[in-house]
MARRO-333022 format. One line per 3 residues: number of its first residue (from 0); for each residue x, y, z of C-alpha. Coordinates in nm, 3 decimals. Layout:
NUM) X Y Z  ...
This chain:
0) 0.000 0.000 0.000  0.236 0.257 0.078  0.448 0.177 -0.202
3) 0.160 0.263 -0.437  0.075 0.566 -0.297  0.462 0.696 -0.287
6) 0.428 0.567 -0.704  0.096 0.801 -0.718  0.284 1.042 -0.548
9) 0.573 1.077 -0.760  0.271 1.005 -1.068  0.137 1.347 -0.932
12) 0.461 1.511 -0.958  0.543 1.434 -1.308  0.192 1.543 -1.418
15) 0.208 1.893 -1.263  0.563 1.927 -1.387  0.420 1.865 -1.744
18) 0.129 2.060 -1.693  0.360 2.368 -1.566  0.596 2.278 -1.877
21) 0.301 2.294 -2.139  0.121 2.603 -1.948  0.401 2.766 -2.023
24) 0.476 2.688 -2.351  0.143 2.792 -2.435  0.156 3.151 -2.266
27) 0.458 3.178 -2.477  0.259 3.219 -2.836  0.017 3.468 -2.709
30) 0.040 3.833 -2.908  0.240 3.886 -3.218  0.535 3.672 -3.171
33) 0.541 3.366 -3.106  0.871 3.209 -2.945  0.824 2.899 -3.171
36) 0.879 3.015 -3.444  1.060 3.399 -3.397  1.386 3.426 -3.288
39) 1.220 3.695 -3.008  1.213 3.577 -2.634  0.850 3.604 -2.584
42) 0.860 3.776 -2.210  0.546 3.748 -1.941  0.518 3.899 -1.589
45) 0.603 3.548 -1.452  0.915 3.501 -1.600  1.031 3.894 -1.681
48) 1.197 3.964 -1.345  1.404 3.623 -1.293  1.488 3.661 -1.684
51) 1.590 3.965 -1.792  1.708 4.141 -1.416  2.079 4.013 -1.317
54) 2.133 3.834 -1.630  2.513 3.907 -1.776  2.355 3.970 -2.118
57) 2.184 4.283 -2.264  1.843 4.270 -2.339  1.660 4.502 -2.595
60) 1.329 4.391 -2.476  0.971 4.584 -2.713  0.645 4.647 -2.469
63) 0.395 4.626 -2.707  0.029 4.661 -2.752  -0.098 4.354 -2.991
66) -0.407 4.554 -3.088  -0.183 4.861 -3.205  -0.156 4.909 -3.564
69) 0.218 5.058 -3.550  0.310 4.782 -3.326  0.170 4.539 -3.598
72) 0.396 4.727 -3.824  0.706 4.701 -3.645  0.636 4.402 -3.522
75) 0.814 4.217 -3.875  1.120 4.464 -3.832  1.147 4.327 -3.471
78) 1.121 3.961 -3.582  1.407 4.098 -3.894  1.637 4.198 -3.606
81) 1.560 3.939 -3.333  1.680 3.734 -3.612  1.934 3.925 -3.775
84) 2.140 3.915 -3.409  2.060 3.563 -3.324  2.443 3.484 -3.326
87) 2.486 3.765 -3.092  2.285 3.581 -2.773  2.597 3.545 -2.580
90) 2.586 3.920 -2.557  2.240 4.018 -2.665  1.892 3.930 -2.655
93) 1.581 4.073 -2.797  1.260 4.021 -2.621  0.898 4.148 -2.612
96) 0.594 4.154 -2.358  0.264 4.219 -2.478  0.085 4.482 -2.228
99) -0.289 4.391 -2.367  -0.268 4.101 -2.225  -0.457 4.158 -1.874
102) -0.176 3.965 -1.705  0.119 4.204 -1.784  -0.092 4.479 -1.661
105) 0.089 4.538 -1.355  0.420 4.491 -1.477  0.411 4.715 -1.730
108) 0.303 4.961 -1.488  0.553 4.904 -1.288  0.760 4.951 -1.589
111) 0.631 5.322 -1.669  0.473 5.192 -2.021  0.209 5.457 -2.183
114) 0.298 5.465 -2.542  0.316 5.164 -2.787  0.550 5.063 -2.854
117) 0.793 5.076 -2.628  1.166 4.993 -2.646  1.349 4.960 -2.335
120) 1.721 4.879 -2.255  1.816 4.657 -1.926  2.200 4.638 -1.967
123) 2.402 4.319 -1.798  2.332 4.229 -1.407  2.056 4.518 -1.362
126) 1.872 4.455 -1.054  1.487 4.408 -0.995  1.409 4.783 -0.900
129) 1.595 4.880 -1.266  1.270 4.985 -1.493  1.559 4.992 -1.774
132) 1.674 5.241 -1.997  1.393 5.396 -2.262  1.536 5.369 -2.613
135) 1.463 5.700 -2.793  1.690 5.673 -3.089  1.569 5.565 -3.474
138) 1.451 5.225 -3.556  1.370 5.219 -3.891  1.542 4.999 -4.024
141) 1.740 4.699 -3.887  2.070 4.838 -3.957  2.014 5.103 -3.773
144) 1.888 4.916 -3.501  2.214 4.639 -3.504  2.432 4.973 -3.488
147) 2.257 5.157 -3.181  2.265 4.785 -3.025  2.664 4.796 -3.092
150) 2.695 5.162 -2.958  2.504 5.009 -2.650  2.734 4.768 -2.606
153) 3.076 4.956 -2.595  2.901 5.244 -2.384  2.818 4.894 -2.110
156) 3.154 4.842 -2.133  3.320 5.154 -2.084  3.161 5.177 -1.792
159) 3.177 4.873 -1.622  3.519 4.764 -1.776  3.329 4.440 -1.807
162) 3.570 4.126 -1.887  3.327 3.959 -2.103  3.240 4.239 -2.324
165) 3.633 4.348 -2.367  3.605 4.211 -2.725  3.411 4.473 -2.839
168) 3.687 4.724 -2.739  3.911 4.764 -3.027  4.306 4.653 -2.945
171) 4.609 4.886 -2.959  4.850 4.663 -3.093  4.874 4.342 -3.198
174) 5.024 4.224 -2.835  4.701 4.322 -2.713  4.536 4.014 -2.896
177) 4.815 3.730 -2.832  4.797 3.772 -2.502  4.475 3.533 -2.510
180) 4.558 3.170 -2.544  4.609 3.171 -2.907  4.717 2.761 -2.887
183) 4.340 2.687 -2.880  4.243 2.915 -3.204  4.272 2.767 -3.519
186) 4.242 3.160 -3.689  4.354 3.455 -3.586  4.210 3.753 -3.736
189) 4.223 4.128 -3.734  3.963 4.417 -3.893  4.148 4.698 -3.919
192) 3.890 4.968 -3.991  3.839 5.349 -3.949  3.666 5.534 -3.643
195) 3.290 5.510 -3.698  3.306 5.132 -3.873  3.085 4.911 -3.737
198) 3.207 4.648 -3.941  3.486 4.479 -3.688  3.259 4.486 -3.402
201) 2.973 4.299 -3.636  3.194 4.038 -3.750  3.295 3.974 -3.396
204) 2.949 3.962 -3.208  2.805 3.739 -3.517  3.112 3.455 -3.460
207) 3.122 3.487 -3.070  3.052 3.134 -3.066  3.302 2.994 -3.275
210) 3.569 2.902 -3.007  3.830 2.827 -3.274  3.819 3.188 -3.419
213) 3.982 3.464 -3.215  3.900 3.843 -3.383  3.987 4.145 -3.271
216) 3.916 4.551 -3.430  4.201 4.753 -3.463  4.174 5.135 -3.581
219) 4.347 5.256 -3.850  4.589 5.469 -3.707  4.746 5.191 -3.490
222) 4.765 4.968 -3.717  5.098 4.839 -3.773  5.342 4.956 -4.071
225) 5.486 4.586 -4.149  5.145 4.512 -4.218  5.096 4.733 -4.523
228) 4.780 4.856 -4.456  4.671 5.092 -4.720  4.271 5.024 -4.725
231) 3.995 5.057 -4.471  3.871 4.859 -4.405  4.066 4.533 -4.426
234) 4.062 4.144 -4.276  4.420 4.040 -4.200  4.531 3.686 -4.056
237) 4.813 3.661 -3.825  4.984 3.357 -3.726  5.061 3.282 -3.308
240) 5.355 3.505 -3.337  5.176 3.826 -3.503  5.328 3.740 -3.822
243) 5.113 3.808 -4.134  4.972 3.554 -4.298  4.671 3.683 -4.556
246) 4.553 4.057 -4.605  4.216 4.117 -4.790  4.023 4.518 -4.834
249) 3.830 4.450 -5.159  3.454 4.492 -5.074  3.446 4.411 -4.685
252) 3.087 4.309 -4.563  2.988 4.144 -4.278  2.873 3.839 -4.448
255) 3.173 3.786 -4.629  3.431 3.852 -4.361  3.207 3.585 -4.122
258) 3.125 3.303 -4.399  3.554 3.366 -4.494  3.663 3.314 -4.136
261) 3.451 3.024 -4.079  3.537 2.844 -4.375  3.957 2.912 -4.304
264) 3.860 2.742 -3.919  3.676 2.481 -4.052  3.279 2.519 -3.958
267) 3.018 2.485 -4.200  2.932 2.828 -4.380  2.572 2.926 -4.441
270) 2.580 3.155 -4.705  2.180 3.199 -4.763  2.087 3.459 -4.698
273) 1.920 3.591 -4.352  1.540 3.498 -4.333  1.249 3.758 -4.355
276) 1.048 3.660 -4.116  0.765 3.887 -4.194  0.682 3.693 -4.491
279) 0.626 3.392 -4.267  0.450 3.663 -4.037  0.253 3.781 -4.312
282) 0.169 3.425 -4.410  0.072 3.348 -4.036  -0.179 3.641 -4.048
285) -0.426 3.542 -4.353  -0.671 3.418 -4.215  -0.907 3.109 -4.343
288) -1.235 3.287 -4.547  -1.387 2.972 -4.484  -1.393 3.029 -4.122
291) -1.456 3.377 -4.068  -1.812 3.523 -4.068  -1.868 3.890 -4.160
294) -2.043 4.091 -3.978  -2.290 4.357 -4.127  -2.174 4.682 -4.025
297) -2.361 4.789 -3.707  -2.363 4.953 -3.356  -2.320 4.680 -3.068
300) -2.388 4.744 -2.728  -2.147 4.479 -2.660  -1.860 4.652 -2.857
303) -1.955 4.955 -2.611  -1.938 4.797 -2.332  -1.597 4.625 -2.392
306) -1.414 4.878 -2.501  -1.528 5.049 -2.188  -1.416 4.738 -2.018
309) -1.071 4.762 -2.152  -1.034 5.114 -2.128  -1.088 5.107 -1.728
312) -0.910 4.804 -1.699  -0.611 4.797 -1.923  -0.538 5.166 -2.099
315) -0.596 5.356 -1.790  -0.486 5.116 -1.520  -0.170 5.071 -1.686
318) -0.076 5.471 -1.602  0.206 5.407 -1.280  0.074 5.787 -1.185
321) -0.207 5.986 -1.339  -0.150 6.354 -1.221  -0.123 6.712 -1.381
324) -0.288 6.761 -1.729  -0.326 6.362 -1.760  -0.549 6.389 -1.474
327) -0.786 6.700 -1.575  -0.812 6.529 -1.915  -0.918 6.194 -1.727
330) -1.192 6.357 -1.530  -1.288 6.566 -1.846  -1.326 6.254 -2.060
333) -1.526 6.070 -1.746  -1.751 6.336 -1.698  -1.820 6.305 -2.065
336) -1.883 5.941 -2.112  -2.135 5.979 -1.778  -2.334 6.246 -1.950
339) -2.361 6.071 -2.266  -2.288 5.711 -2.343  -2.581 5.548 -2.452
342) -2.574 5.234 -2.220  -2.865 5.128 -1.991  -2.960 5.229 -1.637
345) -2.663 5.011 -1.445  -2.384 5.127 -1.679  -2.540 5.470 -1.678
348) -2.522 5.476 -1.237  -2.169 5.308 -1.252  -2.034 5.611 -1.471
351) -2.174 5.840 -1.279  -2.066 5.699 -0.959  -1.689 5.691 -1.104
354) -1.733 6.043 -1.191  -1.845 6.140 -0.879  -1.544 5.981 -0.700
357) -1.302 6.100 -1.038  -1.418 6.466 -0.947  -1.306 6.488 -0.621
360) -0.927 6.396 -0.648  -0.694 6.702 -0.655  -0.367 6.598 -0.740
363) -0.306 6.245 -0.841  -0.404 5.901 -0.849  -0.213 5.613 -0.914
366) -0.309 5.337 -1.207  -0.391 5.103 -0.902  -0.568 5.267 -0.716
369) -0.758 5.371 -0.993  -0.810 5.009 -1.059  -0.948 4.919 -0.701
372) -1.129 5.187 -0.654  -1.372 5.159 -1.026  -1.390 4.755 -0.876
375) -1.505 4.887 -0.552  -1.783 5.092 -0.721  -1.936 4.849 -0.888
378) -2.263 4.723 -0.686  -2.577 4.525 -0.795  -2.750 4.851 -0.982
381) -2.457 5.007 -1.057  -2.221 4.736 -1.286  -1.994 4.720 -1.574
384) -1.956 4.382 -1.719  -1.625 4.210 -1.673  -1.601 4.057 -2.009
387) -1.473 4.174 -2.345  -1.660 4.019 -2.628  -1.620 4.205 -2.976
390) -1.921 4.143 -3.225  -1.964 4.439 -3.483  -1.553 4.468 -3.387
393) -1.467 4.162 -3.426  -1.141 4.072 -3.607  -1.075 3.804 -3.817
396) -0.770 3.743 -3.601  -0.737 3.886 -3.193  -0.486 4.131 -3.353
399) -0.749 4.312 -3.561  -1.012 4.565 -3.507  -1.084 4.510 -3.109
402) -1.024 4.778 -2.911  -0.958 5.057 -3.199  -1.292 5.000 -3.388
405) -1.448 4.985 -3.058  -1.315 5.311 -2.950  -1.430 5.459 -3.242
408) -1.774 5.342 -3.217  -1.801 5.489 -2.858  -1.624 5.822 -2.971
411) -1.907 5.865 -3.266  -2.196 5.729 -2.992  -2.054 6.028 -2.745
414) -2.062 6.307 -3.015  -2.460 6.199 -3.170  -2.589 6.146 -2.824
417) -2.467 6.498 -2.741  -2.599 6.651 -3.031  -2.995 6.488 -2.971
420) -2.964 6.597 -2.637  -2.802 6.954 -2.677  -2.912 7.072 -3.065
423) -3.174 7.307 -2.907  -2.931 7.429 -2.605  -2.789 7.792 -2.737
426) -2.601 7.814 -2.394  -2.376 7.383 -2.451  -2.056 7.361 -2.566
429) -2.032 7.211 -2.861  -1.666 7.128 -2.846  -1.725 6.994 -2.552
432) -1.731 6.589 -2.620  -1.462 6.638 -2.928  -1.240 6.814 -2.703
435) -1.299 6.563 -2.415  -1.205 6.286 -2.670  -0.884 6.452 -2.868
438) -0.723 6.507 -2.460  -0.793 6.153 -2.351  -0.594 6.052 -2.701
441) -0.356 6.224 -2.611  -0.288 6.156 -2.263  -0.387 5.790 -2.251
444) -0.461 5.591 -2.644  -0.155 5.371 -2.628  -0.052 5.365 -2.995
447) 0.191 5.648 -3.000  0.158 5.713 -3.389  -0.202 5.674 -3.355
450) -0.188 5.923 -3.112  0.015 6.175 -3.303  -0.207 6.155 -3.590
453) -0.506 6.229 -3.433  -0.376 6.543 -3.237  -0.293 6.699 -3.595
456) -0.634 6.661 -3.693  -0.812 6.761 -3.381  -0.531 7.082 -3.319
459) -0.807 7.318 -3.448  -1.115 7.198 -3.278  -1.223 7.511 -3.086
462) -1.206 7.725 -3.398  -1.373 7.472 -3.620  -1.675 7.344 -3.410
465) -1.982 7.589 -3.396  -2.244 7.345 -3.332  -2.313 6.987 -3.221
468) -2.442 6.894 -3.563  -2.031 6.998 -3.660  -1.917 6.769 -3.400
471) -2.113 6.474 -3.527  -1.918 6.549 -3.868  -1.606 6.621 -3.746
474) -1.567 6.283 -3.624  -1.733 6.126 -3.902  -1.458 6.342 -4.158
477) -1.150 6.252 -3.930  -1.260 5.877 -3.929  -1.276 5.852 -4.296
480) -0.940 5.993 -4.303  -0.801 5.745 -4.069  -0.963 5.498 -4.281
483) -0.787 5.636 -4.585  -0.443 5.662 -4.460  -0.455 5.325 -4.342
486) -0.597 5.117 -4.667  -0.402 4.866 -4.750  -0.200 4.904 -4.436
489) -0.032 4.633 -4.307  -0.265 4.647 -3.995  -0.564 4.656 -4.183
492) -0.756 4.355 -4.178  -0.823 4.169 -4.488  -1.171 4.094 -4.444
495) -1.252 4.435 -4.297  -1.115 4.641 -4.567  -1.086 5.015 -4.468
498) -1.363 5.208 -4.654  -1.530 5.578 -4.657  -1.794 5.526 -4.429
501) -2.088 5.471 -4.488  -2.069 5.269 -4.801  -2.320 5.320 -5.080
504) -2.465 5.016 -4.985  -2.534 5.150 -4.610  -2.659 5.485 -4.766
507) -2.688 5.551 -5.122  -2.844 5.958 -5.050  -2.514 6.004 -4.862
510) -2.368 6.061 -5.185  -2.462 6.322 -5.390  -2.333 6.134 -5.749
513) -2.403 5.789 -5.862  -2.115 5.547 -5.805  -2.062 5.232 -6.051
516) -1.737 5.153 -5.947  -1.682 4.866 -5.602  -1.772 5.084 -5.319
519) -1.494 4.952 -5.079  -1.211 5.127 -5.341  -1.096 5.449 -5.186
522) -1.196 5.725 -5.366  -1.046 6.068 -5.362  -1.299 6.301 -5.534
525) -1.627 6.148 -5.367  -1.862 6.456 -5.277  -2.138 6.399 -4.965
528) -2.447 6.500 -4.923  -2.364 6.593 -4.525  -2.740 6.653 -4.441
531) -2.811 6.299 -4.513  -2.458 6.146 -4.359  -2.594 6.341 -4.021
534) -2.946 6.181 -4.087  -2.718 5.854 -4.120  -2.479 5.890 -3.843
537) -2.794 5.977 -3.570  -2.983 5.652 -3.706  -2.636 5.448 -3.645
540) -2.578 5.567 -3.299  -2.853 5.684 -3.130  -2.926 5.509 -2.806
543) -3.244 5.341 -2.958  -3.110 5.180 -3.216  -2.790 5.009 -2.995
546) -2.963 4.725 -2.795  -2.811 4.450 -2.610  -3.063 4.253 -2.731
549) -2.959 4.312 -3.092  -2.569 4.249 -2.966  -2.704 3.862 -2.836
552) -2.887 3.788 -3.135  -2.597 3.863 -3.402  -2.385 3.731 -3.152
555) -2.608 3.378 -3.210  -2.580 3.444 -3.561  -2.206 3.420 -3.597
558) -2.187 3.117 -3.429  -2.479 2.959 -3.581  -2.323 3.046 -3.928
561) -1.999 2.933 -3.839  -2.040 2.577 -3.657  -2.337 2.487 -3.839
564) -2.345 2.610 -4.146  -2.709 2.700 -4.152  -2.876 3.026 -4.197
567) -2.889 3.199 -3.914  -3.196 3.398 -4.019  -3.378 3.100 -3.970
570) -3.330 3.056 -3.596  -3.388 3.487 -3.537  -3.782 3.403 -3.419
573) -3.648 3.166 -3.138  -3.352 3.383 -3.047  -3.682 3.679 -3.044
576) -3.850 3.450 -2.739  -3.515 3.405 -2.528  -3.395 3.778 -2.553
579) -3.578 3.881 -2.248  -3.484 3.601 -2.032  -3.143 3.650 -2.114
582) -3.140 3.978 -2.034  -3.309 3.858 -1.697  -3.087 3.658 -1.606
585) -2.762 3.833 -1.665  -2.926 4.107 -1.392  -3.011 3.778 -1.121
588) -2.630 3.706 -1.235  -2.492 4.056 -1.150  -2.451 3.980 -0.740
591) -2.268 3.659 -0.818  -2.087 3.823 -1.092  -1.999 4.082 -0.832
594) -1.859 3.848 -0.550  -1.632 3.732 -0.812  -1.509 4.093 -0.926
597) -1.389 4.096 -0.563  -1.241 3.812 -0.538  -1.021 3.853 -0.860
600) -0.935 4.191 -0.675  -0.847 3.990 -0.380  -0.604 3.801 -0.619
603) -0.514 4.057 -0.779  -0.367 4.196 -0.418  -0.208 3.878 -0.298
606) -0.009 3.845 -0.677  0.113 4.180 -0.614  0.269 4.138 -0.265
609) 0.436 3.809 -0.421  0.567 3.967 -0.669  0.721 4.267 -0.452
612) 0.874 3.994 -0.240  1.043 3.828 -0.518  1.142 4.144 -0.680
615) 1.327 4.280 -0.402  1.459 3.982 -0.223  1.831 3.990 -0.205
618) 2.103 3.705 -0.276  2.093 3.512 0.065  1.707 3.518 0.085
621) 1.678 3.306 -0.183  1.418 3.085 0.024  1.185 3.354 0.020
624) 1.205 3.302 -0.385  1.140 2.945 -0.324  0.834 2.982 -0.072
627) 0.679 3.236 -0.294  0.652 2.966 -0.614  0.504 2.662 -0.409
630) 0.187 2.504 -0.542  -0.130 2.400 -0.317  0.077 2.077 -0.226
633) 0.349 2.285 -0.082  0.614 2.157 -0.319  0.825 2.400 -0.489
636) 0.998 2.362 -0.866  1.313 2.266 -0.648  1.134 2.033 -0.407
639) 0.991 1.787 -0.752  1.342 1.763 -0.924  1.473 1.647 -0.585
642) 1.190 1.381 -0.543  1.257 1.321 -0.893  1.638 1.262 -0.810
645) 1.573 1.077 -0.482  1.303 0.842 -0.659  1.557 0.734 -0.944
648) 1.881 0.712 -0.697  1.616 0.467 -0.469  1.521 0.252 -0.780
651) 1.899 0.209 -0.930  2.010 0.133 -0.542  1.738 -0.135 -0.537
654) 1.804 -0.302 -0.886  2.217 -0.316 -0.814  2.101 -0.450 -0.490
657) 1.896 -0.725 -0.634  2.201 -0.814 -0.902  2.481 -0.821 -0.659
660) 2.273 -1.084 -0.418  2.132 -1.263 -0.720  2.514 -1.349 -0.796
663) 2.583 -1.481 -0.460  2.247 -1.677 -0.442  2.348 -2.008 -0.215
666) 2.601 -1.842 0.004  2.607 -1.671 0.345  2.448 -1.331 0.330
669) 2.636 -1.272 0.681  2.838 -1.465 0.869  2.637 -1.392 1.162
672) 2.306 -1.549 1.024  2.319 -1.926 1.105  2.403 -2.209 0.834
């Protein structure tokens, strides 16, 4: 009996060792990289700290948004580089951590992240309390990138006078390089180049694992006169004793000194060329038609309601300190979306009730104490669903549409529900929701280009708006020329084509000529009728005509059309009958719903003091590290290898055992035992 249940026991282990294993080989393919197939270290808020903090390498590490368009852009240019300096990981590594994922939340708070994206420097044996160095240099282009890395490097070393990276220092004379053990190098090699060159340094970070070749940089005017040196730069090879062996200057490029060098020593030379893996990301991105059900363009509650979500949750929360013009714009944008969002009576309280409280600070808030005090708000009239569904904003991958589309749709409900409640008010502001919106983009939308773009539009606001009914086609204007400048984009989703809204199809009087041609082709020289696009815009997003119940029922039809096949028209009268109970019983579901917002902020707490603990433990409190990562069974990642060990010392102890007795089988086992 109790040798089955020590069997179980170590049964048990293995299986939560495998299920920690593939957990986190599964969080590792989240976002836009994926550490399967990209030669970027996919980073998390479980693993960031212990990875990247006291490690003797420099990281270049991207905090990203994966709903961002210019982080989709960059994100192939990242992937170019990551691989580009692959041979460089004994001195370099390139990493990313996506901050829309709810988990990272906190650390990219912690982290001071509020523009997307983010590039961030942690050089060699930072500690835990380092937030890392913000990268505010160019990064077009990856050679640009591979240079500022270099320039990194050397500036590391210069400072710390670190050992390891001394090979990125060039050498004053060739003494300088014999004095490493040059019996275990089969080549010996020199760049001689001029001040500025990049091209030694390259060369020597791309072959820093090739133990047989020793390389060095030397600048031009040290360069020995026996050597002959008359062109920069040039790739000599010395024998043991500094003696000349082979001089080469004609057409010097990183690939060819590296494939030369390892061909001389003997290794294998790849002389493809480097991979692009944006075509493979590209490829990775089309998405199956088959598989993906269009929806008909339309105002979703739900679509409200999660962007909302996110917004509170994510955008905001992720501020580390909200204070000065950040703040007013905050409370400005609150008190907006309180007056005016078209959501029903519980949303309506729970804005107003975070207004209320949003009103009142002074100074400054932090991003969590935002975040505990919106969760502490919510009650069982007063509620904000804690789920972000997208139906009308739906992507036909996570990475597209979302949260942008979403945004927009709340932006253009704020500006019509203003105008039917204030077109007969002489004494309203009519700037007032537009202005609300352009300072919360600035202060808060993550996607920094996004951002940038939209403040050039909206710069003129005050002097442009005169009435609400302008407001309403502001937005409408500045959408269309979002949509414009971003057809055919590389974030743009393929089956969501970016078109001037609304399409003939949507409103044919919106136009004021006939057009023959495909209505989703961008045109330049389209004139609108604006009195019917306001007529059209006030139909789209009036608070009438965006009903949850409208949100469940297309919801129903995307599923039906996708699993089944059928038409989903066809089920519309039963999905008619259920609306109301649905909507029923999501309110009897709103105090259990609520218990369990406070228990995730419970969590939320407890995860947080962990991770304080860990990140600020020093060197001889490592059992603090090891307490903090036990399981419900007590056992820690150290405790199951040892039972691991212990179990297969115990069986190869018993099975020698049983061979060494087995041999003297019919003999004494001790003289003390009788014959």
């Amino acid at each position: 009996m109790r040798i089955f249940y020590f069997e179980s026991s170590v049964l048990a282990l293995w299986l939560l060792f495998f299920f920690n294993v593939s957990h986190l080989t599964l969080a590792e393919t989240a976002g836009l990289y994926n550490s399967q197939t990209d030669d970027v270290d996919v980073l998390n808020e479980n693993d960031f700290v212990r990875t990247v903090t006291g490690s003797s390498k420099l990281w270049f590490v991207e905090f990203y948004n994966s709903w961002c368009g210019h982080c989709i852009n960059f994100a192939p240019l990242w992937k170019n580089l990551a691989t580009s300096v692959k041979a460089w990981s004994c001195f370099i590594h390139i990493g990313a951590i996506d901050c829309a994922d709810e988990k990272n939340v906190e650390m990219c708070r912690t982290y001071d992240i509020s523009l997307f994206p983010t590039i961030k420097t942690f050089f060699p044996h930072s500690k835990p309390i380092d937030i890392g160095t913000d990268y505010n240099k160019a990064r077009d282009s990856v050679d640009v990138l591979r240079h500022n890395l270099i320039d990194l490097s050397v500036q590391y070393y210069m400072q710390s006078k670190d050992p390891q990276w001394e090979t990125l220092s060039p050498i004053n004379s060739v003494d300088d390089i014999l004095k490493y053990r040059v019996s275990s190098h089969s080549v010996i090699a020199i760049i001689t180049e001029d001040k500025g060159s990049y091209l030694g340094k390259e060369v020597i970070l791309d072959l820093s694992k090739y133990s047989k070749i020793l390389i060095r940089s030397m600048l031009s005017d040290v360069v020995p006169v026996e050597y002959q040196v008359t062109h920069f730069p040039s790739l000599l090879l010395i024998d043991k004793k500094g003696k000349l062996k082979t001089r080469i200057h004609s057409n010097l490029t990183t690939r060819f000194c590296v494939n030369y060098l390892k061909n001389v020593s003997g290794y294998a030379t790849n002389i493809s060329g480097i991979k692009d893996p944006s075509m493979g990301y590209i490829a990775s991105m089309k998405p199956t038609l088959k598989s993906i059900q269009i929806n008909k363009p339309a105002a979703h509650m739900q679509d409200l309601l999660s962007g909302i979500h996110y917004m509170f949750q994510q955008e905001i929360a992720i501020r580390k300190n909200i204070n000065g013009k950040s703040l007013k714009s905050l409370q400005n944008f609150i008190e907006v979306l309180s007056k005016y969002f078209p959501g029903e009576t519980s949303v309506s309280i729970y804005l107003s009730k975070v207004n209320s409280w949003l009103s009142t600070i002074q100074y400054s808030i932090t991003g969590k104490s935002w975040l505990e005090k919106i969760d502490s708000l919510q009650a069982e009239d007063a509620f904000l669903p804690k789920k972000i569904i997208w139906i009308g904003c739906r992507g036909s991958r996570p990475q597209y549409r979302g949260y942008p589309c979403s945004l927009w749709t709340i932006f253009h409900a704020l500006t019509v529900n203003a105008y039917l409640k204030n077109r007969n008010d002489l004494l309203s502001n009519p700037a007032e929701v537009l202005s609300a919106i352009s300072d919360y983009v600035s202060k808060f939308f993550g996607c920094e280009e996004c951002s940038r773009n939209f403040q050039k539009m909206s710069q003129n606001i005050s002097s442009v708006i005169h009435s609400h009914e302008d407001s309403v086609l502001w937005l409408w204007e500045a959408h269309n020329k979002v949509n414009k400048r971003l057809h055919n984009d590389f974030s743009e989703d393929p089956l969501h084509p970016k078109i001037q809204f609304p399409s003939v199809e949507m409103c044919s009087t919106c136009y004021n000529q006939n057009i023959k041609d495909n209505s989703k082709i961008i045109k330049t020289n389209q004139k609108w009728n604006k009195a019917a696009i306001l007529d059209f815009m006030v139909h789209f997003y009036s608070t009438n005509l965006i009903k949850v119940s409208e949100s469940i029922k297309n919801s129903y039809n995307n599923l039906l059309a996708e699993n089944s096949g059928k038409t989903a028209e066809s089920f519309l009268g039963k999905l008619e009958n259920r609306t109301e109970e649905l909507d029923w019983w999501e309110k009897k579901q709103r105090k259990r719903d609520l218990q369990n917002l406070h228990s995730v902020k419970e969590q939320r707490r407890q995860n947080h003091l962990r991770k304080l603990i860990e990140r600020n433990v020093n060197r001889h409190d490592t059992h603090l590290k090891v307490r903090s990562s036990r399981t419900f069974w007590i056992f820690s990642e150290i405790d199951i290898g040892m039972c691991i060990i212990f179990y297969i010392f115990c069986l190869s102890l018993l099975i020698f055992l049983y061979f060494h007795f087995a041999r003297r089988k019919g003999k004494r086992l001790c003289k003390l035992l009788p014959y």
